[in-house]
C-alpha positions as CSV (number, residue, x, y, z in Angstrom):
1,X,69.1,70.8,11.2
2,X,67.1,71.3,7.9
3,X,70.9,72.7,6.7
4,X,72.5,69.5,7.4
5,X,69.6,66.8,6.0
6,X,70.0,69.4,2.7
7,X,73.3,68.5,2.9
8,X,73.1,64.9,3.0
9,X,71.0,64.6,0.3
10,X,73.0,66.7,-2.1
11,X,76.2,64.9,-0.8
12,X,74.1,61.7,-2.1
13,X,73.1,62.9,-5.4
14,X,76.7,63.9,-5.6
15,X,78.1,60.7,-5.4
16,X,75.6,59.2,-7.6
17,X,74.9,61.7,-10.2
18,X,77.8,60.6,-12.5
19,X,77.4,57.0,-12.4
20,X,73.8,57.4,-13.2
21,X,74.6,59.7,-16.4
22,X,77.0,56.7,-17.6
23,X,74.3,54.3,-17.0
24,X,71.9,56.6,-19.2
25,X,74.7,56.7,-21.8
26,X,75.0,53.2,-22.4
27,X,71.3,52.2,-22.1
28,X,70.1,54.9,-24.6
29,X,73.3,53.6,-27.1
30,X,71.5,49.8,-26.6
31,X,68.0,51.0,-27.2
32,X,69.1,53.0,-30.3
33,X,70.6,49.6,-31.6
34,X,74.4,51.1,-31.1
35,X,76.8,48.5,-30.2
36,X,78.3,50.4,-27.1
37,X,81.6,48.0,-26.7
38,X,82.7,48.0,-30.4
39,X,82.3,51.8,-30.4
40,X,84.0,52.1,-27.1
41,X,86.9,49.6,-28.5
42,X,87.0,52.3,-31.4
43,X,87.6,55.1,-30.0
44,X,89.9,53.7,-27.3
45,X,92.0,52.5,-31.1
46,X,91.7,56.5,-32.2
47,X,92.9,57.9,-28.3
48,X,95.7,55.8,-28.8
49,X,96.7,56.3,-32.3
50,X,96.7,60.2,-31.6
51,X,98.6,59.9,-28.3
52,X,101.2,58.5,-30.6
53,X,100.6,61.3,-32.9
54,X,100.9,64.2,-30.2
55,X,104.6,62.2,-28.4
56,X,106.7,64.4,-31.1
57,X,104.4,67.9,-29.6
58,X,105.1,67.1,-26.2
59,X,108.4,65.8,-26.2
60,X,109.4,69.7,-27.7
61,X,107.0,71.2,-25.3
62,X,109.2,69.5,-22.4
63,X,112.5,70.3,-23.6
64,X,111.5,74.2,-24.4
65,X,109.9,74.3,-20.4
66,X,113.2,72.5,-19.1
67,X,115.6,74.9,-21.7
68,X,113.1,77.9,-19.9
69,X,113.7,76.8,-16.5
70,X,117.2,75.6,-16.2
71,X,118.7,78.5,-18.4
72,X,117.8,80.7,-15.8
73,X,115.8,82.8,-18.2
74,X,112.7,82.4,-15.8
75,X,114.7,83.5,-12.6
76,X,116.4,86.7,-15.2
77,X,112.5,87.7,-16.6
78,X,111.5,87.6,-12.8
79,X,114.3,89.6,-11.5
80,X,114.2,92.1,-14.5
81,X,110.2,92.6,-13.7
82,X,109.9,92.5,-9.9
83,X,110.3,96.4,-9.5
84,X,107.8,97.4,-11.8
85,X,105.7,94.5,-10.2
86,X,106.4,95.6,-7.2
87,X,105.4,98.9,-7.9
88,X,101.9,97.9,-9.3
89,X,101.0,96.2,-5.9
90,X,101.6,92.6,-7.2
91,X,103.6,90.4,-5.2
92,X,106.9,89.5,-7.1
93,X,107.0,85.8,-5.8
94,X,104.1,84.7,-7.9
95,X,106.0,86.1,-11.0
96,X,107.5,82.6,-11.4
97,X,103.7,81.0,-11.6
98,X,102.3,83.6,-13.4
99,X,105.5,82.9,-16.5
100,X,105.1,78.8,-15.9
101,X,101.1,78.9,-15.7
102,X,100.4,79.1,-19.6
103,X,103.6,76.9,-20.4
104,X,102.8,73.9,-18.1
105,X,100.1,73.0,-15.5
106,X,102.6,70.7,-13.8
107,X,105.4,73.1,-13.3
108,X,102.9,75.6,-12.4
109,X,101.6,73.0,-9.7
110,X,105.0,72.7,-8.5
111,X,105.5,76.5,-8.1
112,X,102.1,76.8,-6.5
113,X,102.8,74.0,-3.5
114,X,106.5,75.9,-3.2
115,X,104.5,78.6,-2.1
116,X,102.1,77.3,-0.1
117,X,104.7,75.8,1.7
118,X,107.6,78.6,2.2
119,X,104.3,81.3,3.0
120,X,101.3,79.0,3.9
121,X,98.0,77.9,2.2
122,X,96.2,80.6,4.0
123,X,98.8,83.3,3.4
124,X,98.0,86.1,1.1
125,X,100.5,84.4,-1.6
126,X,99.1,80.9,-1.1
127,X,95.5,82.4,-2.0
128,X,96.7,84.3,-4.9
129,X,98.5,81.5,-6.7
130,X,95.5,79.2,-5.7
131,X,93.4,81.4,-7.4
132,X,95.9,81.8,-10.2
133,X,95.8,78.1,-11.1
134,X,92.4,78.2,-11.3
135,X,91.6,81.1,-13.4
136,X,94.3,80.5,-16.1
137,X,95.2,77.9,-18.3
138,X,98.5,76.1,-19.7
139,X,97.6,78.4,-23.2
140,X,101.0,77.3,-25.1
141,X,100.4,73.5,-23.9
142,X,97.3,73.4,-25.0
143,X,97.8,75.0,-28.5
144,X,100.5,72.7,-29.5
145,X,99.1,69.7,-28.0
146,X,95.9,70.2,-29.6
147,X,96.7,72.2,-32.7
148,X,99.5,69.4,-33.3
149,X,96.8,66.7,-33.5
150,X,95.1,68.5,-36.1
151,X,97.7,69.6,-38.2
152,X,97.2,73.3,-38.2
153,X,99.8,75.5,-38.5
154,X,98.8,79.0,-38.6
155,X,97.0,79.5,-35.3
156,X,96.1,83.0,-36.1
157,X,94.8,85.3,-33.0
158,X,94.7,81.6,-30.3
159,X,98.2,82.5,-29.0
160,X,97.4,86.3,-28.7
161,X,94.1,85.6,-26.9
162,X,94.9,82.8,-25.0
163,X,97.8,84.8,-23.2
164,X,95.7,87.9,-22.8
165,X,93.2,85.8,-21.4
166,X,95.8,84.2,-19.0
167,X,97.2,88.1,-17.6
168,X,93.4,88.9,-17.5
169,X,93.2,85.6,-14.8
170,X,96.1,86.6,-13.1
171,X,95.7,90.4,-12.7
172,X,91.9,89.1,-11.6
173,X,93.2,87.0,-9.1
174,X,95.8,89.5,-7.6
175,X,93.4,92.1,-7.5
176,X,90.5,89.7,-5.8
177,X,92.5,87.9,-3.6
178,X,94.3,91.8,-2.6
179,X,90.5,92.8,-2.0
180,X,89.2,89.8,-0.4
181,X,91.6,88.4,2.1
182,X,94.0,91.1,2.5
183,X,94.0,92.4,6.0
């Protein structure tokens, strides 16, 4: 019983926690004399001027993922590498998600409810690219959406680490999910 009113009351906070924070937002802006709408109308003038900006970034980051995909160089890297993956104990049908994960989080999303439906959410596979999508991150997306809107061209060690850190998530999350749910 005392589980379920501890519940309730976090399930409250939850629901009003963030509304509350944006209600502290804007009164603190007031009482420090800042006027909240014309800096709201500001910076909704600045999102939109640097969506226009980033349209060039993403229309090349779409055509390289589509060129990836439908060239059938995805499907050739995974065939090349499933042995060897094979051989290292990961399972070869999450190659696909592991190559899309850093390019795009919507292909990757795609790939992930492919498996979850061909093997099943609660399947081995369905677990390890669960876990994958949430322990990596779109790495090339995000450097050319964000290092576009800044103008910086030489992004030094960002691509290196950024991908290490994406096979660090993945070989985490095959070697957790391995550990954890397989039987």
């Amino acid at each position: 019983m005392m589980g379920m009113a501890l519940f309730s009351v976090l399930n409250i906070i939850s629901v009003w926690v963030v509304p509350c924070l944006i209600l502290f937002a804007l009164l603190y802006a007031y009482f420090r004399g800042i006027k909240v709408f014309d800096t709201f109308i500001e910076g909704a003038r600045e999102g939109f001027t640097m969506s226009v900006r980033l349209i060039p970034f993403l229309v090349g980051m779409m055509v390289a993922i589509g060129l990836f995909r439908d060239s059938g160089a995805m499907e050739l890297f995974t065939n090349l590498l499933a042995p060897l993956i094979r051989f290292l104990g990961i399972p070869a049908e999450i190659l696909p998600l592991a190559f899309m994960r850093p390019i795009s989080g919507g292909s990757a999303l795609a790939i992930t409810a492919e498996i979850m439906k061909t093997y099943g959410a609660d399947s081995l596979l369905g677990r390890i690219a669960a876990t994958m999508q949430g322990s990596t991150d779109t790495t090339l997306y995000i450097l050319t959406v964000y290092f576009g809107a800044v103008g910086i061209k030489k992004t030094r060690y960002a691509l290196t680490v950024g991908l290490l850190a994406d096979l660090a998530g993945i070989l985490a999350a095959v070697f957790i999910c391995n550990l954890v749910f397989k039987g």
